[in-house]
One Martini backbone bead per residue (centre of mass of N, CA, C, O) as a GRO file, in nm:
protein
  453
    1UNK     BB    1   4.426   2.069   6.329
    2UNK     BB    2   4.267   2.341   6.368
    3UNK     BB    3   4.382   2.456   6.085
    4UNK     BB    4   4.244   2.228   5.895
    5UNK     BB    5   3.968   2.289   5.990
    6UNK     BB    6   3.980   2.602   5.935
    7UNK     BB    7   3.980   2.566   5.628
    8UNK     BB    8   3.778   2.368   5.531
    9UNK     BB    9   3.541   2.567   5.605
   10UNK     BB   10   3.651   2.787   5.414
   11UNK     BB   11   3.613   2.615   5.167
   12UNK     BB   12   3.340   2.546   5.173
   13UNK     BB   13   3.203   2.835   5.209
   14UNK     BB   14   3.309   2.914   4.880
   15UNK     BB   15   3.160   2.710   4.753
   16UNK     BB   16   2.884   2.776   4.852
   17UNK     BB   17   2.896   3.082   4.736
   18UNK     BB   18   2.941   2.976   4.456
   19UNK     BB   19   2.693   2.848   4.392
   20UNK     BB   20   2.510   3.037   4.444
   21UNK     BB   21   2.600   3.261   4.256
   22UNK     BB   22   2.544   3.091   4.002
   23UNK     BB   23   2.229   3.013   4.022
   24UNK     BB   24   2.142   3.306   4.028
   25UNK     BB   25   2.225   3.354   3.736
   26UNK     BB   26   2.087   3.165   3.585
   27UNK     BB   27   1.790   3.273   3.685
   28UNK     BB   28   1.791   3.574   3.672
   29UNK     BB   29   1.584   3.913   3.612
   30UNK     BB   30   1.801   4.090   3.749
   31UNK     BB   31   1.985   4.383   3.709
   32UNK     BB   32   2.306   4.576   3.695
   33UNK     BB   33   2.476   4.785   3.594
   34UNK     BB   34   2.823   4.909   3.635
   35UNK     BB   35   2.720   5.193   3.870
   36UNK     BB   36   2.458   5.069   3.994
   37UNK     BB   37   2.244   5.298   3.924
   38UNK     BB   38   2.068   5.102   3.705
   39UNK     BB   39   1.797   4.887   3.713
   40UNK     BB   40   1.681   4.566   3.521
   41UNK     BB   41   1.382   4.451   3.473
   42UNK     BB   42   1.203   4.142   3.411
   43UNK     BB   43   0.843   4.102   3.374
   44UNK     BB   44   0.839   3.947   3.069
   45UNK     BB   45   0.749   3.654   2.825
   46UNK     BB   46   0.618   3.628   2.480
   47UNK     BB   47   0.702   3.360   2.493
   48UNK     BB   48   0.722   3.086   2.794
   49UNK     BB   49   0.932   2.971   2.626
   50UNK     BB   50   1.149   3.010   2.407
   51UNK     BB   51   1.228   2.941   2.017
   52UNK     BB   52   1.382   2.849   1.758
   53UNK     BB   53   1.332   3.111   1.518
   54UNK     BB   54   1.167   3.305   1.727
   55UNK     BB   55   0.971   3.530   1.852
   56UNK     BB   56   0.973   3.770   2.152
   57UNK     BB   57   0.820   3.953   2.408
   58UNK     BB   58   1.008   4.238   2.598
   59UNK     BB   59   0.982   4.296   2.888
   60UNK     BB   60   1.118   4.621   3.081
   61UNK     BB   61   1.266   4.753   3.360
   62UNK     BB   62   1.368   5.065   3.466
   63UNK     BB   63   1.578   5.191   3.758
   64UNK     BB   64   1.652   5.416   3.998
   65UNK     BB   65   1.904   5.409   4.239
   66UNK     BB   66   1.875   5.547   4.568
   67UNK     BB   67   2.125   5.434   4.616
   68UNK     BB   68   2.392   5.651   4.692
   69UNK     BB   69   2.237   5.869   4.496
   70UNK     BB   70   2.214   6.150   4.317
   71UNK     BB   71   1.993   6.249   4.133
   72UNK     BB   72   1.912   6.302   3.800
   73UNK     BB   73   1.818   6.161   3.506
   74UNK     BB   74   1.886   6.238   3.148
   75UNK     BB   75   1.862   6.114   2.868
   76UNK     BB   76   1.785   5.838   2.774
   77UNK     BB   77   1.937   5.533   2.646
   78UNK     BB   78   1.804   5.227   2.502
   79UNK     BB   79   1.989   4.879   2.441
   80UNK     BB   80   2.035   4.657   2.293
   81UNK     BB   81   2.252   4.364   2.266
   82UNK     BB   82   2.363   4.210   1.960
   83UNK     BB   83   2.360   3.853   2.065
   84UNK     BB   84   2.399   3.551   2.072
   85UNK     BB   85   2.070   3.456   1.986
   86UNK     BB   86   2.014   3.757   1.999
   87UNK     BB   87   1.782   3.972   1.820
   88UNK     BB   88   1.644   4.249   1.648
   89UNK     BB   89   1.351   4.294   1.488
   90UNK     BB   90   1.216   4.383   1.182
   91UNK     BB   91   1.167   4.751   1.262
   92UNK     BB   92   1.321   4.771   1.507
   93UNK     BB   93   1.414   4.978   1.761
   94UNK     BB   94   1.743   5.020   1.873
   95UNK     BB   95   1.661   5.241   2.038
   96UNK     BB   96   1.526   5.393   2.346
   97UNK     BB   97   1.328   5.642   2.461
   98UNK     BB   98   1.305   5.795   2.830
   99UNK     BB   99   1.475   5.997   2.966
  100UNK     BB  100   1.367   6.056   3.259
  101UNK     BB  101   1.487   6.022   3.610
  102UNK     BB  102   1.406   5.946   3.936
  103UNK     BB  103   1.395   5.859   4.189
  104UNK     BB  104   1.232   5.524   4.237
  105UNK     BB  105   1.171   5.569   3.909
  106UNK     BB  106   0.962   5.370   3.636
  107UNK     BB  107   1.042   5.212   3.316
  108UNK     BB  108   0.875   5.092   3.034
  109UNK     BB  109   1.010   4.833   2.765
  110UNK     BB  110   0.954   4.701   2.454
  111UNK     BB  111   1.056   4.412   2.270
  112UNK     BB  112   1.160   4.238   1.967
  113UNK     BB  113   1.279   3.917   1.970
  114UNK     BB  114   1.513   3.681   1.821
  115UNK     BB  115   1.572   3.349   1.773
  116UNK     BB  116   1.776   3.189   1.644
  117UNK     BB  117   1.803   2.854   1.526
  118UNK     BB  118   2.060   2.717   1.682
  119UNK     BB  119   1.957   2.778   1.961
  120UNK     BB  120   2.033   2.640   2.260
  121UNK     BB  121   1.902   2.442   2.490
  122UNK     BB  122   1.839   2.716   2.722
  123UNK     BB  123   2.018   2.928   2.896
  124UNK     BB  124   2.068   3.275   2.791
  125UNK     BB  125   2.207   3.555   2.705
  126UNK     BB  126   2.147   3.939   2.778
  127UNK     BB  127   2.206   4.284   2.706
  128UNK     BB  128   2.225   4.626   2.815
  129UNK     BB  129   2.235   4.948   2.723
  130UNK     BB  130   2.317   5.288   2.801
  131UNK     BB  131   2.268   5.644   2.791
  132UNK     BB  132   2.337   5.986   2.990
  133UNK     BB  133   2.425   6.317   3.101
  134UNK     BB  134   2.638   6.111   3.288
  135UNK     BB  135   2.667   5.889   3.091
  136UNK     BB  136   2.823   5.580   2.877
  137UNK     BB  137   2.807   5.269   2.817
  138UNK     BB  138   2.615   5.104   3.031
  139UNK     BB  139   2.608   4.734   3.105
  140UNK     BB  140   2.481   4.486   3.189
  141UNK     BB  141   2.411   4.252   3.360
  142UNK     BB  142   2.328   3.934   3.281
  143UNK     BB  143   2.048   3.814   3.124
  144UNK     BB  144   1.813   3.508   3.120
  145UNK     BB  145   1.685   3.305   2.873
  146UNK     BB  146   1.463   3.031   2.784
  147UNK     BB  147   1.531   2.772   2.573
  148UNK     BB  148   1.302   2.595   2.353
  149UNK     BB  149   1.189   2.373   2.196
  150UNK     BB  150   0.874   2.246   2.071
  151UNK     BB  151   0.985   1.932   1.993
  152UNK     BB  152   1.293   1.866   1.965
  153UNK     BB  153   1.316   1.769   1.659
  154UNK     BB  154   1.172   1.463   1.651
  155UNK     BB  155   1.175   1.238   1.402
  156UNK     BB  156   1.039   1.032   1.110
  157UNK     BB  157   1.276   0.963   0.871
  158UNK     BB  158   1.176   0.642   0.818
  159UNK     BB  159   1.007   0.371   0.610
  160UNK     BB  160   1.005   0.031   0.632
  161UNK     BB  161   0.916  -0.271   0.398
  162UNK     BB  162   0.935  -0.614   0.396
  163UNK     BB  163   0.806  -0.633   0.191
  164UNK     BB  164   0.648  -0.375  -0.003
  165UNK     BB  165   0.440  -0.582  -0.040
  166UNK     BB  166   0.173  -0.774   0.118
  167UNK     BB  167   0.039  -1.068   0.184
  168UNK     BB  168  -0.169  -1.295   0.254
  169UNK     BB  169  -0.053  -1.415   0.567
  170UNK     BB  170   0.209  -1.282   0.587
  171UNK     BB  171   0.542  -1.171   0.649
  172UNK     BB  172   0.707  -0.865   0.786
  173UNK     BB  173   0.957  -0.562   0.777
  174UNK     BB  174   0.913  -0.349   1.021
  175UNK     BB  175   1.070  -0.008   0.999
  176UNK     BB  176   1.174   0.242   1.228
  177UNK     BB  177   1.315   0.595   1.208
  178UNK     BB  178   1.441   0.772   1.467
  179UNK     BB  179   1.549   1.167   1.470
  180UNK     BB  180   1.744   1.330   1.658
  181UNK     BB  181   1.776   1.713   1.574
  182UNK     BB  182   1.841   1.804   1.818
  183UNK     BB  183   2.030   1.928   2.109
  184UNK     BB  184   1.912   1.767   2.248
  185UNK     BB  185   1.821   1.490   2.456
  186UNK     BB  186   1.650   1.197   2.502
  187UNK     BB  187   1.389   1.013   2.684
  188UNK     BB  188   1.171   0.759   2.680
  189UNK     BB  189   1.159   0.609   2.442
  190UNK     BB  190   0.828   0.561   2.213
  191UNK     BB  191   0.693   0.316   1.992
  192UNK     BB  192   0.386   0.277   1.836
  193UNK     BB  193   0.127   0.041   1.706
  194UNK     BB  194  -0.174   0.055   1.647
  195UNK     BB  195  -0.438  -0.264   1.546
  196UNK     BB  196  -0.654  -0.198   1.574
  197UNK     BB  197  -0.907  -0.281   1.346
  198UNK     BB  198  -0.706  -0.460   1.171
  199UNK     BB  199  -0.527  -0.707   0.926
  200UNK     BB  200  -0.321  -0.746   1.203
  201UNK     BB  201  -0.005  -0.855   1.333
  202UNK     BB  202   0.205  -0.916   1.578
  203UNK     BB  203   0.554  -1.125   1.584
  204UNK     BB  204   0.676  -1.177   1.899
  205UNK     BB  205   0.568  -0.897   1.929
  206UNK     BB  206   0.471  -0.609   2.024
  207UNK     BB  207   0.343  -0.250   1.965
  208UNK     BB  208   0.617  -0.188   2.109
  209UNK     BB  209   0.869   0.038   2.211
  210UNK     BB  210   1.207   0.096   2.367
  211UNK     BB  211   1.427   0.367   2.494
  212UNK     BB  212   1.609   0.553   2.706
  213UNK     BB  213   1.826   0.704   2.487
  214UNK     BB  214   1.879   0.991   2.238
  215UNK     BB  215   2.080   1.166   2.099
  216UNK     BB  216   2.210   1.373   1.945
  217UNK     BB  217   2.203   1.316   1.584
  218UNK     BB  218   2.063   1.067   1.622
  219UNK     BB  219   1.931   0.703   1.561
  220UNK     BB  220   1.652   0.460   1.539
  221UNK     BB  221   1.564   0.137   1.483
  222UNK     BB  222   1.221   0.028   1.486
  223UNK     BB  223   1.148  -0.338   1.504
  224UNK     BB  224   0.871  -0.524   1.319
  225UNK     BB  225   0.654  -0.764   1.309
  226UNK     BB  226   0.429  -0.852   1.054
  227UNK     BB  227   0.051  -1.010   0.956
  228UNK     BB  228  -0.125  -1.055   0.758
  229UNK     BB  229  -0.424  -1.157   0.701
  230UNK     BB  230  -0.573  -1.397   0.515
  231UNK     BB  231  -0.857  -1.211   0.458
  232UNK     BB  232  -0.732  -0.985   0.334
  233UNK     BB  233  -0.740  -0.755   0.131
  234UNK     BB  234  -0.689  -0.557  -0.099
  235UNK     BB  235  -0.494  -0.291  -0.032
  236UNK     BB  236  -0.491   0.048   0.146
  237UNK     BB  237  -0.342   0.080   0.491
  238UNK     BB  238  -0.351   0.231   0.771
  239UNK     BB  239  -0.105   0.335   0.998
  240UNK     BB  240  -0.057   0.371   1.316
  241UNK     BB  241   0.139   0.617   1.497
  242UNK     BB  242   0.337   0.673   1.774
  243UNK     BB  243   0.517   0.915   1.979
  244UNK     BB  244   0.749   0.920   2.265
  245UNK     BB  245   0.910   1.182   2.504
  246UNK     BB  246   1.168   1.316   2.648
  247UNK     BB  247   1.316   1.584   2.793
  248UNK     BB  248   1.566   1.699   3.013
  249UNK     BB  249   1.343   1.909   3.135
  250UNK     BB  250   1.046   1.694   3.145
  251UNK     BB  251   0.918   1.724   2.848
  252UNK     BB  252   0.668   1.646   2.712
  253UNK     BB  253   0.626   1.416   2.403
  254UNK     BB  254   0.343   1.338   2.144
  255UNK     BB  255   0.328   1.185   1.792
  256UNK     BB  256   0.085   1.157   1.534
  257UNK     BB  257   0.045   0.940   1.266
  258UNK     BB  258   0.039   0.785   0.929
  259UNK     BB  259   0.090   0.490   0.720
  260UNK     BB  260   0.125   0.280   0.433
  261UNK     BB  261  -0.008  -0.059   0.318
  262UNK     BB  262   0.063  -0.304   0.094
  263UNK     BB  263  -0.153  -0.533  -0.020
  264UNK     BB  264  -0.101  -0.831  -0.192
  265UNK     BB  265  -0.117  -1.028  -0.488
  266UNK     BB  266  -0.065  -1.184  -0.725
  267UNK     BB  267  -0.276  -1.303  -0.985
  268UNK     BB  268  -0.469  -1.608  -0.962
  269UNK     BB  269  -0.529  -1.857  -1.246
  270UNK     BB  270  -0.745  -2.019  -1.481
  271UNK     BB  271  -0.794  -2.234  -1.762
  272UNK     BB  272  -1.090  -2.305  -1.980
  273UNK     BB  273  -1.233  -2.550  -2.142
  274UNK     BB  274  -1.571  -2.561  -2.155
  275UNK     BB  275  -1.706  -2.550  -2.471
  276UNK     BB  276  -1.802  -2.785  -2.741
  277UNK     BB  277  -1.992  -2.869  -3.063
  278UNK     BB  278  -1.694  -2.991  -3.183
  279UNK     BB  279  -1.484  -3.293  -3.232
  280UNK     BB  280  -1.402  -3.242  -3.542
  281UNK     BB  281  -1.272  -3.207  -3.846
  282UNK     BB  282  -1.325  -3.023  -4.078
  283UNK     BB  283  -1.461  -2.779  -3.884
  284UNK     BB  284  -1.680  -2.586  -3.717
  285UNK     BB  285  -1.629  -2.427  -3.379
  286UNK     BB  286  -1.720  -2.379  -3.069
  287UNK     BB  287  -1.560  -2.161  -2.807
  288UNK     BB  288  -1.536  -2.208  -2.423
  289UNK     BB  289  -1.411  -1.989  -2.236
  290UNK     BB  290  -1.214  -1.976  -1.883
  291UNK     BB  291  -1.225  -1.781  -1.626
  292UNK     BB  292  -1.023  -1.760  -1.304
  293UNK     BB  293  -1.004  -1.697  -0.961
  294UNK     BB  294  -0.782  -1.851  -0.735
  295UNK     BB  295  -0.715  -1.612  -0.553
  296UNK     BB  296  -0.709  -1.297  -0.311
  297UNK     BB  297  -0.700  -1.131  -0.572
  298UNK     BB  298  -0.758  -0.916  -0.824
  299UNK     BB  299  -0.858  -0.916  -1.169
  300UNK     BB  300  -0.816  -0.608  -1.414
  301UNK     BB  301  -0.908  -0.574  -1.725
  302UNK     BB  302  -0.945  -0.830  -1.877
  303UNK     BB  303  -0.819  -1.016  -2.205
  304UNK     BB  304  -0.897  -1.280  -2.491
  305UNK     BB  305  -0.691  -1.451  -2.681
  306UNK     BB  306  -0.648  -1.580  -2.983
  307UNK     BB  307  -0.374  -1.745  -3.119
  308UNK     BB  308  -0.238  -1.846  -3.382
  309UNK     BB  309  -0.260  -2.181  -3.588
  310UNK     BB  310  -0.174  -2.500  -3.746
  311UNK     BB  311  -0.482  -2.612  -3.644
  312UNK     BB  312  -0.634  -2.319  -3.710
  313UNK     BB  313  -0.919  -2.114  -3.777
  314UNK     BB  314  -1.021  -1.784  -3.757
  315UNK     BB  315  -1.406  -1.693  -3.754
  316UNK     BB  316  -1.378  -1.474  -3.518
  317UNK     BB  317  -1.330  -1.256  -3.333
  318UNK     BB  318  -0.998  -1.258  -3.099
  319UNK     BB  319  -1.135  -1.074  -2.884
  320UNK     BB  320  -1.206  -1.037  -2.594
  321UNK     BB  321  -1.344  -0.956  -2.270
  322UNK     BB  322  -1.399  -0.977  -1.910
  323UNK     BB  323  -1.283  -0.767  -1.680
  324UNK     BB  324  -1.358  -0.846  -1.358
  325UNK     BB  325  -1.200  -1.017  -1.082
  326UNK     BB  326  -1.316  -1.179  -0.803
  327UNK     BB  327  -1.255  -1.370  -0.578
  328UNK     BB  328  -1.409  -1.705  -0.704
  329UNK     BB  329  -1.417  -1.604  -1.003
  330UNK     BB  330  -1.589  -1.603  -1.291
  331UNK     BB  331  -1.549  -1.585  -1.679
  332UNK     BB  332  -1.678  -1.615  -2.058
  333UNK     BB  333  -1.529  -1.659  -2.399
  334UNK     BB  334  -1.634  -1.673  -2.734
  335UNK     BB  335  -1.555  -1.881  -3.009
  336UNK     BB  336  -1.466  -1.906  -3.357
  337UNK     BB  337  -1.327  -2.216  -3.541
  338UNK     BB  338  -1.147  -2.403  -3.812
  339UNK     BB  339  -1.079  -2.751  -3.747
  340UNK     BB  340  -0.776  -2.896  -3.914
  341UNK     BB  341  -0.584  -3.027  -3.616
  342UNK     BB  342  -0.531  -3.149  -3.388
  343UNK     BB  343  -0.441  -2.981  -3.077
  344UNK     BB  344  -0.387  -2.647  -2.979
  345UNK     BB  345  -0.476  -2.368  -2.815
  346UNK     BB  346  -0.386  -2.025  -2.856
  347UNK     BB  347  -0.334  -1.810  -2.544
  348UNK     BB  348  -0.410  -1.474  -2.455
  349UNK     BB  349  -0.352  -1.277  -2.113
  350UNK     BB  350  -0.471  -0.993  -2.018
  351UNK     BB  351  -0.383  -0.788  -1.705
  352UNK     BB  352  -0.453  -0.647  -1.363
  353UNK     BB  353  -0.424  -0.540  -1.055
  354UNK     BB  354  -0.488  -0.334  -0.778
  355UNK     BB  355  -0.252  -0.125  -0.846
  356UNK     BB  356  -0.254  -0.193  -1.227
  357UNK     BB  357  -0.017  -0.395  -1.288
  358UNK     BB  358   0.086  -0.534  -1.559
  359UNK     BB  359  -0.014  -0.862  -1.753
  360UNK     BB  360   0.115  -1.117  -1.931
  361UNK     BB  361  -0.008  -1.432  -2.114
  362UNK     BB  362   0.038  -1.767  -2.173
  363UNK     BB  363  -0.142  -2.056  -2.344
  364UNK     BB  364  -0.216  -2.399  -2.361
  365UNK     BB  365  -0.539  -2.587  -2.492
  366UNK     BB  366  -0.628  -2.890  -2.539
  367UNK     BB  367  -0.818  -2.977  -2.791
  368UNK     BB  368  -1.151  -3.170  -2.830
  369UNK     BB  369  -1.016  -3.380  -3.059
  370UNK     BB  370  -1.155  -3.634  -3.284
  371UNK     BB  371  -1.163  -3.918  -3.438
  372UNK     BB  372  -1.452  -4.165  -3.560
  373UNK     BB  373  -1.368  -4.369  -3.342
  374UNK     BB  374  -1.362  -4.217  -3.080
  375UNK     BB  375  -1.621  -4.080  -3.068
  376UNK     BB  376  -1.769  -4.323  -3.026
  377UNK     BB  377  -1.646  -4.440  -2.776
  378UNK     BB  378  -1.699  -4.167  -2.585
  379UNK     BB  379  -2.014  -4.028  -2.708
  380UNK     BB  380  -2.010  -3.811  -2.920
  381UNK     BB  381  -2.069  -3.954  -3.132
  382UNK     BB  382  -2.210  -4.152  -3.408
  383UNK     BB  383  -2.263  -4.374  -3.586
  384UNK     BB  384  -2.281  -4.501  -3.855
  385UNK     BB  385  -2.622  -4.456  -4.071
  386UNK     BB  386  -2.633  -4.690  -4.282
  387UNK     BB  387  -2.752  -4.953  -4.219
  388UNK     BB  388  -2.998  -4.825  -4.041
  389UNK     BB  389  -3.150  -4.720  -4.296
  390UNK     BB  390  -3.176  -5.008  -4.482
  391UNK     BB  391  -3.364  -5.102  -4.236
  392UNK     BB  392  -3.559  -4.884  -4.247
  393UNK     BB  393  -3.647  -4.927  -4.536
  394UNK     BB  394  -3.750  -5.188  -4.480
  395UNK     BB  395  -3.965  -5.173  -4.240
  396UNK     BB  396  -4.142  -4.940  -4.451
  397UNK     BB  397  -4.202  -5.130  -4.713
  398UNK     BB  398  -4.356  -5.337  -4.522
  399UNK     BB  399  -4.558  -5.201  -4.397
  400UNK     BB  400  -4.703  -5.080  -4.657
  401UNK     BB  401  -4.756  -5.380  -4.780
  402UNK     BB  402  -4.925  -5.450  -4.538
  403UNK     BB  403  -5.137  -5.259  -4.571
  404UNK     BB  404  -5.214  -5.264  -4.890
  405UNK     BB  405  -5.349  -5.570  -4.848
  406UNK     BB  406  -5.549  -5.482  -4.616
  407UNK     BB  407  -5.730  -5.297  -4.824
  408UNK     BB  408  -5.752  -5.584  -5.053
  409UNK     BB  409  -5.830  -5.788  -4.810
  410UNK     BB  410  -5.958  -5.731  -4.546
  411UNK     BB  411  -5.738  -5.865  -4.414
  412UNK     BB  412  -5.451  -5.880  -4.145
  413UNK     BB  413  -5.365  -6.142  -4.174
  414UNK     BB  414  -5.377  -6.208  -4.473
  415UNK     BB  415  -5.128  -5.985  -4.521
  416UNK     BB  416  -4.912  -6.094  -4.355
  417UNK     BB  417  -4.864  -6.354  -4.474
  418UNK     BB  418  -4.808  -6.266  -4.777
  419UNK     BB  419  -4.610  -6.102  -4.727
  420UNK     BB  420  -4.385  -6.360  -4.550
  421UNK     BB  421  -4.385  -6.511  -4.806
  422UNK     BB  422  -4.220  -6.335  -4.990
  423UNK     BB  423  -3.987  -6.287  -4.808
  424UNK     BB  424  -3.893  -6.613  -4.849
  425UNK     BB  425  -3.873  -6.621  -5.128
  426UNK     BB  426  -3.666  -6.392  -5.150
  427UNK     BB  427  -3.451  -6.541  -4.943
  428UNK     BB  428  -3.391  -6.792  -5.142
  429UNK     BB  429  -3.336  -6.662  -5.422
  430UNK     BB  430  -3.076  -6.512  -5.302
  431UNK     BB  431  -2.937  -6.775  -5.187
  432UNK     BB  432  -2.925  -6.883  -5.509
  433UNK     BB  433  -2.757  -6.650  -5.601
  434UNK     BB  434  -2.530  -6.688  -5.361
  435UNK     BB  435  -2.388  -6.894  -5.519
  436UNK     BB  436  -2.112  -6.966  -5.638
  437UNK     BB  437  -2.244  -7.097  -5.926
  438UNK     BB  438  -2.431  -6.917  -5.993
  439UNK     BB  439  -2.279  -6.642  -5.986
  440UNK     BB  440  -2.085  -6.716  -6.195
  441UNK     BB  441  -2.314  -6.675  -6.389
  442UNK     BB  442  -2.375  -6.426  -6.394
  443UNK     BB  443  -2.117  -6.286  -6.464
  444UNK     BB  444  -2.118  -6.382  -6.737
  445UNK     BB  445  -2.374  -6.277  -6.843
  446UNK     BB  446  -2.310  -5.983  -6.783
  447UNK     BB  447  -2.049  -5.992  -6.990
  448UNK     BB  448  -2.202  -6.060  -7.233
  449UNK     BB  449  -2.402  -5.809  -7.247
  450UNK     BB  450  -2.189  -5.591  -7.260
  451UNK     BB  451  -2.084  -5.677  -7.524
  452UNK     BB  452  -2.344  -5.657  -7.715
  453UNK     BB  453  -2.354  -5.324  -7.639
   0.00000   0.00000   0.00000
């Protein structure tokens, strides 16, 4: 038992000693050489920690230990061993002479070196040697250096949108890919999108995402709703990320950034025919055309064709402008053609959306044309005015005859009645040639008249 007790403690006290000079060496600033003649400490290193790929200056104390040992050294030369990950910088003087040392006397050399791209964050290793008038190729044991990324190398990778342009009203699925491209792993990983002052919100979600951790090499994707405002106007919105997480060795790290999002729908148009001054055929028409938008999206750069047809044909210029069209506007075309049967009038619309993208359309408007009776149903024409005229003309020739005798016989009732009188008896002779047996006499001697001449 007793035994058993004593081993137990001899192994646990072996365990405390090898961790403790474990520790000590991965943090150690100073070391001695082989023949542990001389110490060399590490006194500063600029910047700390150092970076993968990057330079840092390494200044470094060099010391002869006083115990133990007579005499002075002279003839120092001191040179970095160049082992992965530390380089010496290209100019960089491989070997560097310090001369003679004395007892307790202290040297300082500084150094330019280099961080591989490759090395991995954390504690690294680099080792001094010397040679001097009394040894050479004397190694130090291992010095550490703390390498770390300075970003940790976390970028976002990639950014869609389904669909990739958003409608006003509509919903999107945004992806947002985190790529830890760094040697060590991430923790509490954070991406955020602040949507105030846009015309958006999330659907179902937060603005912000979390995840535990992310290891090296790996990505992940986070995935929001978003719905565009129905009043979002057409256009190119910058929208803020930002991406929050620690390292390992429990460093913070924070990146902002802003992707842009396109708004926007196909634009939606109405065409009408606002204005005809002629409905019937067989003439010529001015016509009024109206273009209208009636959708969110803008208008732009819009031209109306009147396209030919067994309809009509074309008396002015085909093509007009109309320019561009805010939504809930309109403008118009006018054009003149000669209607020769009803049918439909044949347009093309060119025009581009918000972002430039060209459309083409094509209309058939049916021509408001009628026939001369319809025109008359409807209001548009007026009836025939030949019966109307001899009825005028008729009136007119009262009126002056009745003037007529007014002025030859001074007095206005006894010229009207005289009028009037004619007219009776003008109406009973009418009458009575247009008897049948009358009027067949007179037709009689018509035809024979018509003989003798």
């Amino acid at each position: 038992m007793r035994k058993t007790i004593f081993f137990s403690f001899i192994l646990l006290v072996i365990l405390l000693l090898t961790f403790s000079i474990t520790s000590a060496v991965q943090y150690t600033n100073s070391s001695a050489f082989e023949n542990n003649r001389v110490k060399v400490t590490l006194t500063r290193i600029d910047p700390n920690p150092v970076a993968p790929g990057e330079y840092f200056d390494l200044y470094a104390n060099f010391e002869l230990n006083s115990m133990g040992f007579d005499g002075d050294l002279r003839n120092i030369y001191v040179s970095l061993v160049q082992d992965y990950p530390f380089s010496l910088a290209e100019n960089e003087q491989v070997t560097k002479f310090i001369g003679g040392l004395k007892q307790g006397q202290t040297a300082q050399l500084k150094f330019r070196i280099k961080t591989d791209e490759k090395a991995v964050s954390g504690y690294n290793s680099l080792r001094f040697e010397y040679s001097s008038d009394r040894e050479t190729n004397k190694l130090s044991a291992p010095l550490y250096i703390n390498v770390r990324s300075r970003d940790s190398i976390v970028s976002v990778d990639k950014i869609k949108l389904d669909p990739e342009q958003i409608a006003p009203g509509s919903i999107a699925k945004l992806s947002i890919d985190v790529l830890n491209s760094a040697s060590n792993s991430i923790r509490d990983v954070k991406l955020s999108i602040p949507l105030e002052g846009l015309p958006f919100a999330t659907v179902n979600s937060l603005t912000e995402e979390r995840i535990k951790r992310l290891n090296t090499g790996k990505a992940y994707t986070f995935e929001f709703d978003i719905v565009a405002d129905p009043n979002a106007a057409s256009a190119v919105y910058k929208l803020p990320l930002r991406l929050e997480y620690y390292d390992d060795a429990n460093n913070f790290f924070a990146k902002n950034a802003t992707f842009g999002v396109l708004v926007g729908a196909k634009p939606i148009y109405q065409m009408d025919i606002e204005d005809i001054d002629s409905h019937e055929t067989n003439k010529a028409a001015k016509i009024v055309v109206s273009l209208s938008n009636i959708g969110p999206s803008d208008i732009k750069y819009a031209t109306i064709k009147v396209l030919p047809s067994d309809n009509y044909e074309i008396v002015s210029q085909d093509r007009r402008y109309i320019g561009n069209l805010e939504p809930d506007d309109f403008e118009t075309a006018e054009f003149q053609i000669y209607v020769k049967k009803q049918g439909k009038l044949k347009l093309e619309l060119n025009y581009k959306d918000t972002y430039l993208h060209d459309y083409t359309a094509q209309e058939e408007l049916e021509l408001p044309i009628f026939s001369k009776s319809e025109a008359v149903k409807y209001g548009i024409a007026k009836p025939n005015g030949s019966f109307g005229n001899i009825i005028l003309l008729a009136l007119l020739a009262l009126a002056i005859t009745v003037i007529y005798k007014w002025v030859k016989l001074k007095n206005l009732p006894e010229a009207i009645r005289f009028v009037f009188k004619k007219i009776i008896i003008w109406i009973i002779r009418t009458a009575k040639i247009l008897k049948p047996e009358n009027l067949k006499k007179k037709i009689k001697e018509l035809q024979a008249f018509i003989k003798k001449q």
